[in-house]
ROROSE-916262 format. One line per field, with one value per atom (N, C-alpha, C): residue number from 1; residue in one letter; atom name; x, z, y. Coordinates in steps of 0.1 Angstrom, whole numbers, padded with zeros to 4 digits. Each point is the difference from the previous one (the first is absolute). Example, Ala and Ser with C-alpha at 12.3 -4.5 7.8 and 13.67 -1.06 7.14 Angstrom:
<rs>
nr <- (1,1,1,2,2,2)
rest <- (a,a,a,s,s,s)
atom <- (N,CA,C,N,CA,C)
c1 <- (0132,-0009,0009,-0004,0009,-0008)
c3 <- (0078,0000,0000,-0007,0000,0008)
c2 <- (-0057,0012,0012,0011,0011,0011)
</rs>
This chain:
<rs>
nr <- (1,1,1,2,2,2,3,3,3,4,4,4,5,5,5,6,6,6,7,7,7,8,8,8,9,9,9,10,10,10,11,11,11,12,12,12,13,13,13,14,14,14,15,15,15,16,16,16,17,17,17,18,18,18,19,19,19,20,20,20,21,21,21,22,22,22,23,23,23,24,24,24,25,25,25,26,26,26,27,27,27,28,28,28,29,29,29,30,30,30,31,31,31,32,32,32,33,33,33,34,34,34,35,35,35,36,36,36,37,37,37,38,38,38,39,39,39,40,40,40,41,41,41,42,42,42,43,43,43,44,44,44,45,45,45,46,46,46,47,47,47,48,48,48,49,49,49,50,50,50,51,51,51,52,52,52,53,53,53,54,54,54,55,55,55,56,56,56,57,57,57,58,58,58,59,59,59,60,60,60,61,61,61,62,62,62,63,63,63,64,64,64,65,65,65,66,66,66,67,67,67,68,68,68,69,69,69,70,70,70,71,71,71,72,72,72,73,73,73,74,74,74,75,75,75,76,76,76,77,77,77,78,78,78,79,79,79,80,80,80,81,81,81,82,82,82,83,83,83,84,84,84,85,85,85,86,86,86,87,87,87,88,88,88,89,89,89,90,90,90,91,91,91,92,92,92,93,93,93,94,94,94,95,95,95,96,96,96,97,97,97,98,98,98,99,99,99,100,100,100,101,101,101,102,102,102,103,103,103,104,104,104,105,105,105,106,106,106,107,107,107,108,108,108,109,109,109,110,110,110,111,111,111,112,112,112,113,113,113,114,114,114,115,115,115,116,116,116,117,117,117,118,118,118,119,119,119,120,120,120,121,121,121,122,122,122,123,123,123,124,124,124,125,125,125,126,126,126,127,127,127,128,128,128,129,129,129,130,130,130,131,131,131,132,132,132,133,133,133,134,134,134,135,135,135,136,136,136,137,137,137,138,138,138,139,139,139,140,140,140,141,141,141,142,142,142,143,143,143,144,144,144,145,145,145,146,146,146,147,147,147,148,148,148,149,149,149,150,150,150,151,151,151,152,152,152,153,153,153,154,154,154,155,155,155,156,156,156,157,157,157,158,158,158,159,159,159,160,160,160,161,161,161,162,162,162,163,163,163,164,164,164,165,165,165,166,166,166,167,167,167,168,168,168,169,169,169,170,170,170,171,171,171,172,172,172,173,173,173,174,174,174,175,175,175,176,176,176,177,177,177,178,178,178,179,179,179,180,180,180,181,181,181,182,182,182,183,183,183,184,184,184,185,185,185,186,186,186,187,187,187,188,188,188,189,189,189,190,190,190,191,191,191,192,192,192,193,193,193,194,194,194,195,195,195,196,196,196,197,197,197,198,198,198,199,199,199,200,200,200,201,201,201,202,202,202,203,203,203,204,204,204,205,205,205,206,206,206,207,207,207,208,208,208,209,209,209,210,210,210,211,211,211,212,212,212,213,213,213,214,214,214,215,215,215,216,216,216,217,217,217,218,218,218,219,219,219,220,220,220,221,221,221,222,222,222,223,223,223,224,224,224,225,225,225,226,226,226,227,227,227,228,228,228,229,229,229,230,230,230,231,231,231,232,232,232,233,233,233,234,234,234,235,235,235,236,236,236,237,237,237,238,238,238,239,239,239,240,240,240,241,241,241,242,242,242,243,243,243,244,244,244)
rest <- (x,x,x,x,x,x,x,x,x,x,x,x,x,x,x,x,x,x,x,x,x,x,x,x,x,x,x,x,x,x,x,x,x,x,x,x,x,x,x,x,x,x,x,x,x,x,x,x,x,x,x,x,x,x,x,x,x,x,x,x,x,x,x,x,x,x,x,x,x,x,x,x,x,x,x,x,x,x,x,x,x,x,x,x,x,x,x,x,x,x,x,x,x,x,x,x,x,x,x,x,x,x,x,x,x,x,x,x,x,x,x,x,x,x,x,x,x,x,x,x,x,x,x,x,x,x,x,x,x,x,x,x,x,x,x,x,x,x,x,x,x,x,x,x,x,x,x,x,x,x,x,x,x,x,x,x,x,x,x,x,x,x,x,x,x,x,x,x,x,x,x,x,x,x,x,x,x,x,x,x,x,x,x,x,x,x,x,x,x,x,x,x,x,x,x,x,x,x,x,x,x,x,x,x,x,x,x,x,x,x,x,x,x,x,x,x,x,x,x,x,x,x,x,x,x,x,x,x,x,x,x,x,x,x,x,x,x,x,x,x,x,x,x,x,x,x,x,x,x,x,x,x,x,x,x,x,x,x,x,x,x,x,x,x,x,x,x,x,x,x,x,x,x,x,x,x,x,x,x,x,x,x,x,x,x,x,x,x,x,x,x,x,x,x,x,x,x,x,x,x,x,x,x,x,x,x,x,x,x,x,x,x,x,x,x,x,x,x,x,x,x,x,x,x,x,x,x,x,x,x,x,x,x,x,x,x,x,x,x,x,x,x,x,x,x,x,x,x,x,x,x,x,x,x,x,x,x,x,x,x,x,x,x,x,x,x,x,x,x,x,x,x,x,x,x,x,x,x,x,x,x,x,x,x,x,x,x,x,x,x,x,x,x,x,x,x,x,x,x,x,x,x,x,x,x,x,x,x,x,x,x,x,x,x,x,x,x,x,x,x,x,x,x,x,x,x,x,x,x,x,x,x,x,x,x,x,x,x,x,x,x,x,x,x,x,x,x,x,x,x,x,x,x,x,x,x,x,x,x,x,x,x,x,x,x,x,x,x,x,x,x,x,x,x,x,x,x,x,x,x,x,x,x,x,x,x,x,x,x,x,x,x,x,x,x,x,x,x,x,x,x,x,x,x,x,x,x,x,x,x,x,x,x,x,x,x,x,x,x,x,x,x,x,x,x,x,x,x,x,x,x,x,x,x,x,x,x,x,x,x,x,x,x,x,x,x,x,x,x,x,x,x,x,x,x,x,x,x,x,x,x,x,x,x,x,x,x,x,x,x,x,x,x,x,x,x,x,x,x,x,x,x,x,x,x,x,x,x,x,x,x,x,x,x,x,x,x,x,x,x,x,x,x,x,x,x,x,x,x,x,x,x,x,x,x,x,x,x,x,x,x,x,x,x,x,x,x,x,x,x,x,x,x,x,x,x,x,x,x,x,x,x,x,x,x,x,x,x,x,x,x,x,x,x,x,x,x,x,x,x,x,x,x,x,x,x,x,x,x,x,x,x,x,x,x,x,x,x,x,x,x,x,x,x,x,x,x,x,x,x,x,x,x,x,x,x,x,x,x,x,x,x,x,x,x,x,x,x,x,x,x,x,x,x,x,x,x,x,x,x,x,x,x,x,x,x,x,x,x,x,x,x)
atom <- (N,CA,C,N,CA,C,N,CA,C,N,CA,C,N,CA,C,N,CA,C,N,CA,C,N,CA,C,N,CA,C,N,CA,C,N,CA,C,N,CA,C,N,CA,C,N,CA,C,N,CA,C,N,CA,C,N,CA,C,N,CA,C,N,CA,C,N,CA,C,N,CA,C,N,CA,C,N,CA,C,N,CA,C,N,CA,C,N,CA,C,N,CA,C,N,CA,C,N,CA,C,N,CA,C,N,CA,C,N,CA,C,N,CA,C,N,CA,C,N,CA,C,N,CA,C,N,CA,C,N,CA,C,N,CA,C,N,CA,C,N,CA,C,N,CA,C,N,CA,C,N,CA,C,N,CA,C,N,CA,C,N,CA,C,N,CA,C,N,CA,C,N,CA,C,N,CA,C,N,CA,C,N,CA,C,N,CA,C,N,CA,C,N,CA,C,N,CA,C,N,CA,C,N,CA,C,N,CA,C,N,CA,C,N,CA,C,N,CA,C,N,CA,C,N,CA,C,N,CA,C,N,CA,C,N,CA,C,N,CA,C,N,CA,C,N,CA,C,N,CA,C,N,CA,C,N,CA,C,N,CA,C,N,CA,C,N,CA,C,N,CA,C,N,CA,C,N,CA,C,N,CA,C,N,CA,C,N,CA,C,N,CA,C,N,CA,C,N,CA,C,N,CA,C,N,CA,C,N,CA,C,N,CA,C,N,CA,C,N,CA,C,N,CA,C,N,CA,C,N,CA,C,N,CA,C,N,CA,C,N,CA,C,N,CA,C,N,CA,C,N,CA,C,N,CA,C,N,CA,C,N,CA,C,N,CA,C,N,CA,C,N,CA,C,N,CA,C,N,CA,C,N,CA,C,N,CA,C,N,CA,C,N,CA,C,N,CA,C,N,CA,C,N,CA,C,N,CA,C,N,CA,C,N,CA,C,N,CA,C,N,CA,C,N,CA,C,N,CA,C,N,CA,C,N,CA,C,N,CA,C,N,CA,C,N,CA,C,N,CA,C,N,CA,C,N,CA,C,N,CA,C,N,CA,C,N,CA,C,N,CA,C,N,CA,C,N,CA,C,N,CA,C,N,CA,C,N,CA,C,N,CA,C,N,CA,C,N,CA,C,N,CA,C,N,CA,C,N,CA,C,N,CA,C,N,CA,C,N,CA,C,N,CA,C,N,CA,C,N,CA,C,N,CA,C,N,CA,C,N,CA,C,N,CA,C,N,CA,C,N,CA,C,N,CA,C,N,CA,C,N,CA,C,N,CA,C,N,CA,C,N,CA,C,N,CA,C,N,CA,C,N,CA,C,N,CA,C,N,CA,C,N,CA,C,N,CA,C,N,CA,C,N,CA,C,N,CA,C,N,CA,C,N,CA,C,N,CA,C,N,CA,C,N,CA,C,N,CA,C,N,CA,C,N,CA,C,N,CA,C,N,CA,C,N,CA,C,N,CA,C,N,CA,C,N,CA,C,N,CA,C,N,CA,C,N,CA,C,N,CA,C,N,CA,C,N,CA,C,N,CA,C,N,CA,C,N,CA,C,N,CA,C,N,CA,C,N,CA,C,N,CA,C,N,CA,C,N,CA,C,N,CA,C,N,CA,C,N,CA,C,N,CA,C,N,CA,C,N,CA,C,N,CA,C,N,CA,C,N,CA,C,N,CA,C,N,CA,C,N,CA,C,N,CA,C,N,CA,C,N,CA,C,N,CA,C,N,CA,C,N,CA,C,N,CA,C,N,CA,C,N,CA,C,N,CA,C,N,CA,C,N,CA,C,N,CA,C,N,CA,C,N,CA,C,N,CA,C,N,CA,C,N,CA,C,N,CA,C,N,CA,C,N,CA,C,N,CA,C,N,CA,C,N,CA,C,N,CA,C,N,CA,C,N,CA,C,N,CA,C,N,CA,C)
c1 <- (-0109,0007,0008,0013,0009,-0008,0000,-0004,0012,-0001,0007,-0003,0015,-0003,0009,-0008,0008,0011,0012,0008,-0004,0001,-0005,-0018,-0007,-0013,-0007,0012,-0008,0002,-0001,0003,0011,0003,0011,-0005,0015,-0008,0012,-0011,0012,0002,0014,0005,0007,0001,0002,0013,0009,0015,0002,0010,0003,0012,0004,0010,0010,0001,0014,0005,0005,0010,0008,-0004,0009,-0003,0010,-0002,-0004,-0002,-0006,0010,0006,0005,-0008,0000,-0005,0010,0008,0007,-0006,0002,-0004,0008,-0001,0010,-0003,0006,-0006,0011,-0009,0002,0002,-0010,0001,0014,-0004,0010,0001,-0001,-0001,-0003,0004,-0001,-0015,-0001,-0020,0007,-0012,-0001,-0012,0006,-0012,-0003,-0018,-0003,-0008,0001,-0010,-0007,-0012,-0011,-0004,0000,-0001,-0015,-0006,-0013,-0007,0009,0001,0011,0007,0010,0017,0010,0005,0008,0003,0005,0013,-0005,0014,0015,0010,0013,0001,-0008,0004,-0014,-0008,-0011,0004,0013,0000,0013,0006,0016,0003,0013,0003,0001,-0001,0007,0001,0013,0009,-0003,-0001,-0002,0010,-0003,0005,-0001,-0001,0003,-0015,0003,-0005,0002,-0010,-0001,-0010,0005,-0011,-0005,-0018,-0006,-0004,0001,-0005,-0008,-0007,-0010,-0005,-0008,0002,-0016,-0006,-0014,-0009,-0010,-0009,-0002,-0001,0002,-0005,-0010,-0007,0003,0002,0008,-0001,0008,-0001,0015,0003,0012,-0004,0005,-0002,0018,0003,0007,-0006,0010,-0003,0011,-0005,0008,-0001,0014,0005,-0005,0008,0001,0010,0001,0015,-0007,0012,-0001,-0004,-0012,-0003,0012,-0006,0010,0001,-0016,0000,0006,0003,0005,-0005,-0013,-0013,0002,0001,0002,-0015,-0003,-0011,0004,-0010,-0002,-0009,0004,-0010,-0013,0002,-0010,0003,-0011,-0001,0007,0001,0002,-0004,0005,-0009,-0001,0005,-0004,0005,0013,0003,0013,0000,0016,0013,-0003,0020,-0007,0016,0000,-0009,0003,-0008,-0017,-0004,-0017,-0005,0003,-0003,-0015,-0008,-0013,-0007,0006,-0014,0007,-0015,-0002,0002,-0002,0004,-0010,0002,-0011,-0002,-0010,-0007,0003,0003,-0001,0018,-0002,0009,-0002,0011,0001,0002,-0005,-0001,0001,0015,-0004,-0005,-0009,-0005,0005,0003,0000,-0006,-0001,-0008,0010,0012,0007,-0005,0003,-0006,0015,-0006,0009,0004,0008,-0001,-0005,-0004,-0015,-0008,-0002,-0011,0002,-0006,-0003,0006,0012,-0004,-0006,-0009,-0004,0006,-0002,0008,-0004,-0003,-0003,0005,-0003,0009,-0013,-0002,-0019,0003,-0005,0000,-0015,-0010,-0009,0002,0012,0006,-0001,0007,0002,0017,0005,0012,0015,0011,0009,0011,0003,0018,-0011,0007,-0001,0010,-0007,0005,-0003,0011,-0003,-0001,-0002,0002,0003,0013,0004,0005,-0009,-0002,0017,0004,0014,0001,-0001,0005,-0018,-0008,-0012,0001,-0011,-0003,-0011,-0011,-0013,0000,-0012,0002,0004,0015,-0003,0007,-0009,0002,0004,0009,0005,-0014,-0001,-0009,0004,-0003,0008,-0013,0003,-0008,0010,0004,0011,-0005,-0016,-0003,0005,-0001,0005,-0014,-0015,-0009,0003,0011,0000,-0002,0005,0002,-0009,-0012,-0014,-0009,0002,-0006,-0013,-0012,-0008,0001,0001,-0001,-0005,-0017,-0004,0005,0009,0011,0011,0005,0014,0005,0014,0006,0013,0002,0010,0012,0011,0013,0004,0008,0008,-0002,0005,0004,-0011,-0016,-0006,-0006,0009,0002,-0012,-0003,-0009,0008,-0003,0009,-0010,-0010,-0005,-0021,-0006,-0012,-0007,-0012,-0009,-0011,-0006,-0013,-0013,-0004,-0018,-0004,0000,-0006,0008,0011,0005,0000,-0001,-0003,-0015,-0008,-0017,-0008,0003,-0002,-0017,-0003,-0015,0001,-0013,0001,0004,-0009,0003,0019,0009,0014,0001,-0002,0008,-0006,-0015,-0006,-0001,-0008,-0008,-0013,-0007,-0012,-0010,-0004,-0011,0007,0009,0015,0009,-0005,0015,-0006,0000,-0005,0008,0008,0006,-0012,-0015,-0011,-0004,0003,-0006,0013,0011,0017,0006,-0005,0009,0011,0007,0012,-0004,0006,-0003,0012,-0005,0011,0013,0003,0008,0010,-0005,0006,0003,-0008,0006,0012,0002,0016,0009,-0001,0007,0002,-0007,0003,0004,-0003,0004,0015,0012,0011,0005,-0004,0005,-0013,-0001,-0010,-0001,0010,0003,-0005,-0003,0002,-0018,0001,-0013,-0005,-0007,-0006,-0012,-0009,-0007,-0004,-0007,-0003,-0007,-0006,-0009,0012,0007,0014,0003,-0003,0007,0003,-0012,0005,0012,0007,0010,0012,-0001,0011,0007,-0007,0006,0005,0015,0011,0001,0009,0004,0007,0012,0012,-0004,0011,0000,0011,-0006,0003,0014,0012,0014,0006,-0006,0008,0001,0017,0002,-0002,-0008,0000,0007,0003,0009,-0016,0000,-0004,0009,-0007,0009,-0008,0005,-0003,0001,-0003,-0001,0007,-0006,0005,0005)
c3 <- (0142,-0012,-0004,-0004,-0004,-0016,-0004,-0014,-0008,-0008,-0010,-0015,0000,-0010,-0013,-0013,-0010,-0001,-0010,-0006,-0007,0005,-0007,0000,0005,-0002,-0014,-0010,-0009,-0002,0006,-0003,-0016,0002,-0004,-0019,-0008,-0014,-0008,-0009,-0005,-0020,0004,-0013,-0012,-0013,-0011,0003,-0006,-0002,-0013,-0001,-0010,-0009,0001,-0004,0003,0007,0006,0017,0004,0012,0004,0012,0008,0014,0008,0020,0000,0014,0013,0009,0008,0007,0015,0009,0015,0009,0000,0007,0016,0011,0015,0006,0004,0011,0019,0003,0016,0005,0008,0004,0012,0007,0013,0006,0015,0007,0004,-0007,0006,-0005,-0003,-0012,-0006,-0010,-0003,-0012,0000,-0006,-0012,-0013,-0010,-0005,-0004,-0007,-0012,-0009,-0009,-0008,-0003,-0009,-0010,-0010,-0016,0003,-0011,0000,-0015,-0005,-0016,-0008,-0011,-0008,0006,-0001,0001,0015,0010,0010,0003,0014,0000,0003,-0001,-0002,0016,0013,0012,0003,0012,0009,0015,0000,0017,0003,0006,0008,0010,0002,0011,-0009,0010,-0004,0006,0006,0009,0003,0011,-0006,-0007,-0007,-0014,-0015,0003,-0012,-0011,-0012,-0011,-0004,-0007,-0009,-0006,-0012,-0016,0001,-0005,-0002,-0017,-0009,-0011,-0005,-0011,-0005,-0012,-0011,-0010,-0003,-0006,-0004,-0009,0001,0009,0014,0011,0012,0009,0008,0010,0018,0005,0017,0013,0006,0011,0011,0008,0007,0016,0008,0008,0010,0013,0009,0013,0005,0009,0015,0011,0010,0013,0011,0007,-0001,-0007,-0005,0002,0006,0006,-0002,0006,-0004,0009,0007,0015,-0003,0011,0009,-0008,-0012,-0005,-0016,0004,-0019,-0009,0002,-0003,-0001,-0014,-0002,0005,0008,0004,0002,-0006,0004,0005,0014,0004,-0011,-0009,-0006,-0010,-0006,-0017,-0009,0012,-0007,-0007,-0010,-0013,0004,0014,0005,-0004,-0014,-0002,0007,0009,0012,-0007,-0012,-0004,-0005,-0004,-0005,-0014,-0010,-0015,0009,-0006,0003,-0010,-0012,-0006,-0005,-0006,-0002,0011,0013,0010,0003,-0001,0006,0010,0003,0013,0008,0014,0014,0003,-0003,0006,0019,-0002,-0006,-0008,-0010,-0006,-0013,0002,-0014,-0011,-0014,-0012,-0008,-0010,-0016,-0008,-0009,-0011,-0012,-0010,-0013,-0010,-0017,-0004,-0013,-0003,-0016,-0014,-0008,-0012,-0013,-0009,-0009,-0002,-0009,-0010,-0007,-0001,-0005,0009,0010,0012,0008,0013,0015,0008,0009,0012,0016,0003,0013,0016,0009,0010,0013,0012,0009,0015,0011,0015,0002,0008,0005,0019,0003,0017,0004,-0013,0010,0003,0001,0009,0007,0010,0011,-0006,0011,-0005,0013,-0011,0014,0001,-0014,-0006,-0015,0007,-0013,-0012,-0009,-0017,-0010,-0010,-0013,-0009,-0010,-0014,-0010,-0004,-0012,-0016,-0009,-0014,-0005,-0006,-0005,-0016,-0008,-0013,-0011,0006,-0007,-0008,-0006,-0011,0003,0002,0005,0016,0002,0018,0014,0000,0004,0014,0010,0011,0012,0006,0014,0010,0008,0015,0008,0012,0014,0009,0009,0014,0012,-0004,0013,0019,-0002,0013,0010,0018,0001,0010,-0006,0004,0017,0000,0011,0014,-0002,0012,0003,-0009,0004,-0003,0001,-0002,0012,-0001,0017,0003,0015,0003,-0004,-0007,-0004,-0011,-0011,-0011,0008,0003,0004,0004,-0004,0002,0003,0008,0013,0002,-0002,0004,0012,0002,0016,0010,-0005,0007,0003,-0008,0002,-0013,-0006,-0013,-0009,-0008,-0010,-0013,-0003,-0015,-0010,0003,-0015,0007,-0010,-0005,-0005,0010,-0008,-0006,-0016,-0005,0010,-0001,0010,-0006,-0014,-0004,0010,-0002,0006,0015,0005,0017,0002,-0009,0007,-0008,-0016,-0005,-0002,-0006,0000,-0016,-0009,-0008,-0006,0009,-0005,0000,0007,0000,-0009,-0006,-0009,-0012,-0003,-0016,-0001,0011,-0007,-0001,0000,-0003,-0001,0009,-0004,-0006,0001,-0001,-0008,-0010,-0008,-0014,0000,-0009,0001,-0006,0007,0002,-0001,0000,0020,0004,0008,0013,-0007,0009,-0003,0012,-0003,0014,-0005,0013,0014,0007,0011,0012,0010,0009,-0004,0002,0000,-0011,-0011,-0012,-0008,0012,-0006,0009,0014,0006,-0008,-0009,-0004,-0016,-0005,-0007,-0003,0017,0002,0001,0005,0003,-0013,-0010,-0016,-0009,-0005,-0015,-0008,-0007,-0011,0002,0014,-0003,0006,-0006,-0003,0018,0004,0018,0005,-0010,-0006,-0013,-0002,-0015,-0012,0010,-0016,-0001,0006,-0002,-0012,-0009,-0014,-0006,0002,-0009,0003,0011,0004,0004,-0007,0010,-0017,-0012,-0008,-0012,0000,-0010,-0008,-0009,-0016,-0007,-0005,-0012,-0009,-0012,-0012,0003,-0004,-0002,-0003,0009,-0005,0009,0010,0015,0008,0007,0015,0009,0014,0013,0005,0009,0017,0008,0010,0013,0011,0008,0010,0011,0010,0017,0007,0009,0006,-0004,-0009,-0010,0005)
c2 <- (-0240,-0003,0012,-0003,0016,0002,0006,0009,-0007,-0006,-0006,0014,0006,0005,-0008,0011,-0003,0004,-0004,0003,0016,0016,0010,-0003,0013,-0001,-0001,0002,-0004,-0013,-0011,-0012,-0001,-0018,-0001,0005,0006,0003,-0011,-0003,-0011,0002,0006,0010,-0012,0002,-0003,-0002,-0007,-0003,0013,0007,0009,-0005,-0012,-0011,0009,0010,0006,-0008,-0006,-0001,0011,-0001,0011,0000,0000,0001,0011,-0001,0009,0001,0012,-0003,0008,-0010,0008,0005,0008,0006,0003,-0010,-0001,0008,0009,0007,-0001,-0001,-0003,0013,0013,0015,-0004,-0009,-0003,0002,0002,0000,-0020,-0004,-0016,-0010,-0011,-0010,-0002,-0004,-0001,-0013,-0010,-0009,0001,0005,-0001,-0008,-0003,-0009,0003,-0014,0001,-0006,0002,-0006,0003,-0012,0002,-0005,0009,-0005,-0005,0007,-0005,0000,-0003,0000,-0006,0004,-0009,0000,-0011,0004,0010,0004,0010,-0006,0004,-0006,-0002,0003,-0006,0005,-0005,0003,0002,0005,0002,0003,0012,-0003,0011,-0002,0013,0008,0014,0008,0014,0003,0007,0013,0009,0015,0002,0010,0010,-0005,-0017,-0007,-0002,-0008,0000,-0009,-0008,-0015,0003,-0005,-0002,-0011,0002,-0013,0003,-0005,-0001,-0012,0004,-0002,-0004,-0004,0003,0004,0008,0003,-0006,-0004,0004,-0007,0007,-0002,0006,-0004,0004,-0003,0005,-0006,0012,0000,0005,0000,0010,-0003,0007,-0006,0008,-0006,0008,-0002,-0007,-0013,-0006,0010,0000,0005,-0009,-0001,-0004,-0018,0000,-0018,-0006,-0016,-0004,-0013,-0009,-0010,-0011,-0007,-0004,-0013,-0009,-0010,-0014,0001,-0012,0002,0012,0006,0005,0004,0007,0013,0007,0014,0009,0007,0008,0012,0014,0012,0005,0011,0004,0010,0006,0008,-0005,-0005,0000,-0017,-0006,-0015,-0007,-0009,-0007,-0011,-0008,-0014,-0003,-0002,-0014,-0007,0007,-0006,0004,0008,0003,0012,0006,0011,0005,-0012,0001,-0004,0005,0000,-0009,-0003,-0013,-0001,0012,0002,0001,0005,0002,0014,0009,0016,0005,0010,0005,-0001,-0004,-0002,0019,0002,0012,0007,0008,0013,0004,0001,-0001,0016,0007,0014,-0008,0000,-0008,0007,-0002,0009,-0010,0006,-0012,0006,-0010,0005,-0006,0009,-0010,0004,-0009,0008,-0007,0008,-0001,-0007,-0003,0003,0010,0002,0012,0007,0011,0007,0000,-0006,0004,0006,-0004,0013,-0012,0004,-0010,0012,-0007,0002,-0002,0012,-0007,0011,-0011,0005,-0001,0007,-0003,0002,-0020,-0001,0001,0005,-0002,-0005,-0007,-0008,-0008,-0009,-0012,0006,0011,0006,0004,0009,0002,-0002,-0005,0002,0007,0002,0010,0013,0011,0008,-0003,0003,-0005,0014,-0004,0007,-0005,0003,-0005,0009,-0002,0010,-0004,0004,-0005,0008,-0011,0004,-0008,0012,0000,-0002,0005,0001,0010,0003,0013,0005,-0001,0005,0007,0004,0005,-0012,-0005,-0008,0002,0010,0008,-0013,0004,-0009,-0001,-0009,-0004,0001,0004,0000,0000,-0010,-0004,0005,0008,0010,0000,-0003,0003,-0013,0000,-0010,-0004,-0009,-0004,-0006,-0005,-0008,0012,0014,0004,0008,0002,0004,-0013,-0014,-0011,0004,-0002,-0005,-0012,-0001,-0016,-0008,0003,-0011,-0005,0002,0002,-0011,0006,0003,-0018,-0001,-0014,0002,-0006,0006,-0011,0005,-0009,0001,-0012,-0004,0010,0012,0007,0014,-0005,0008,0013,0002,0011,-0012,0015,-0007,0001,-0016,-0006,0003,-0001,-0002,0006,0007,0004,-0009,-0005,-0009,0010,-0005,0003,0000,0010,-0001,-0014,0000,-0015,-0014,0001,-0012,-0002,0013,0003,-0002,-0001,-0001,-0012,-0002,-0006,0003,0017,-0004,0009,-0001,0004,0011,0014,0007,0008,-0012,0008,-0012,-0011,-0008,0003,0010,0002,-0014,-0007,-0013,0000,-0012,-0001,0009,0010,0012,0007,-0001,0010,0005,-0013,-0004,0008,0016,0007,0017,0002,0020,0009,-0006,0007,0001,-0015,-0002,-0006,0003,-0003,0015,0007,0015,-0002,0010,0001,0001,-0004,-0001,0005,0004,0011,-0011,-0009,-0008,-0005,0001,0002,0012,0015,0016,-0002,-0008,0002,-0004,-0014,-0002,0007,0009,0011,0011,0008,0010,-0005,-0007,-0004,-0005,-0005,-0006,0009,0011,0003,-0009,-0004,-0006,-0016,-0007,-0015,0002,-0016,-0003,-0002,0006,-0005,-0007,-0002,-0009,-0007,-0009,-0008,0010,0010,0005,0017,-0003,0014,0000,-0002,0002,0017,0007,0015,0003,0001,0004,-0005,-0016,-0010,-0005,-0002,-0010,0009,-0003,0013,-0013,0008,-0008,0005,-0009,0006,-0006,0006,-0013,-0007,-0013,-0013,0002,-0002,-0005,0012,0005,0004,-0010,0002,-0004,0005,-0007,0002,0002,0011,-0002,0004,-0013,-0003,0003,0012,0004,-0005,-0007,0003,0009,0001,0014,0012,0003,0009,0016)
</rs>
């Protein structure tokens, strides 16, 4: 079974209306040398203004939002369109045969920013999780906060020190995408389940320090919190970068 995580390890927080209105904007950039298909999932508050599209190297598209809002984004790669008209990507697909993903998440191994924003007056939370496994480096940069509200970067590129037993391999051989130890073995102590499911008794494991050593900042397992979950105040914009 893959490790179904939450939305943010601190599960979902569900914040007070401040009777103020006001967007979000997620500024997506795609650095890549090569088209990437982003997606996304609302997990609380109000949907986003699209869940899925191209988008070109060098270019940029706004997703906004309005707060309180909890979700997630990540990039789909080498996706086309088969014979029956079925939209499919090799790394990081949401299954639902088109481009909009339409409330379904990303297929593992997949790089994931989560967010968790607040009203006004509060903290929003926000993280780049690689225990899905990972398949494009990411950033995340807080624009127009007031508090410490320091950029993320997953700069490393997991796939090219992947081990085989990891490793998910296109056409042509190259590895596309980093599976999780958890999703590659399915035993507890890489998914922090059942004897497990405690940061007392689920410590890092070779497998989740590779995928640390290559990203500091993102989470490489479930109980990764000291070091993975940042926070602005409430009423900054995102830019999400791909391969940053």
């Amino acid at each position: 079974m893959v490790l179904q995580i939450p939305l943010l390890r601190l599960s979902f927080i569900i914040f007070s209306f401040s009777g103020v209105v006001y967007s979000v904007d997620f500024a997506v950039t795609n650095n890549c040398q090569f088209p990437i298909w982003p997606g996304a999932l609302t997990g609380i508050g109000t949907p986003l203004s699209t869940t899925g599209f191209e988008l070109l190297p060098g270019s940029t598209s706004t997703v906004t939002t309005s707060p309180p809002w909890s979700g997630r984004f990540w990039a789909r790669t080498l996706c086309s369109i088969d014979a029956s008209g079925k939209f499919n990507c090799g790394t990081a697909d949401c299954g639902s045969g088109q481009v909009a993903c339409n409330g379904a998440g990303a297929i593992p191994p997949a790089s994931l920013v989560e967010f968790t924003i607040a009203p006004t007056g509060g903290v929003d939370y926000f993280d780049i999780s690689l225990v899905d496994g990972f398949n494009l480096p990411v950033s995340v940069t807080p624009m127009g906060g007031t508090s410490e509200c320091q950029a993320v970067v997953c700069a490393g590129n997991v796939n090219a020190i992947c081990p085989p037993e990891l490793a998910i391999r296109g056409q042509d051989g190259a590895v596309i995408a980093c599976k999780s130890a958890c999703m590659a073995f399915n035993q507890p102590e890489f998914c922090c389940s059942g004897d497990h499911n405690q940061p007392q008794t689920c410590p890092p494991t070779d497998y989740s320090k590779m995928f640390k050593d290559q990203c500091p900042q993102a989470y490489s397992y479930a109980y990764d919190d000291q070091t993975s979950i940042f926070t602005c105040t409430a009423g900054a914009n995102y830019g999400i970068t791909f391969c940053p």
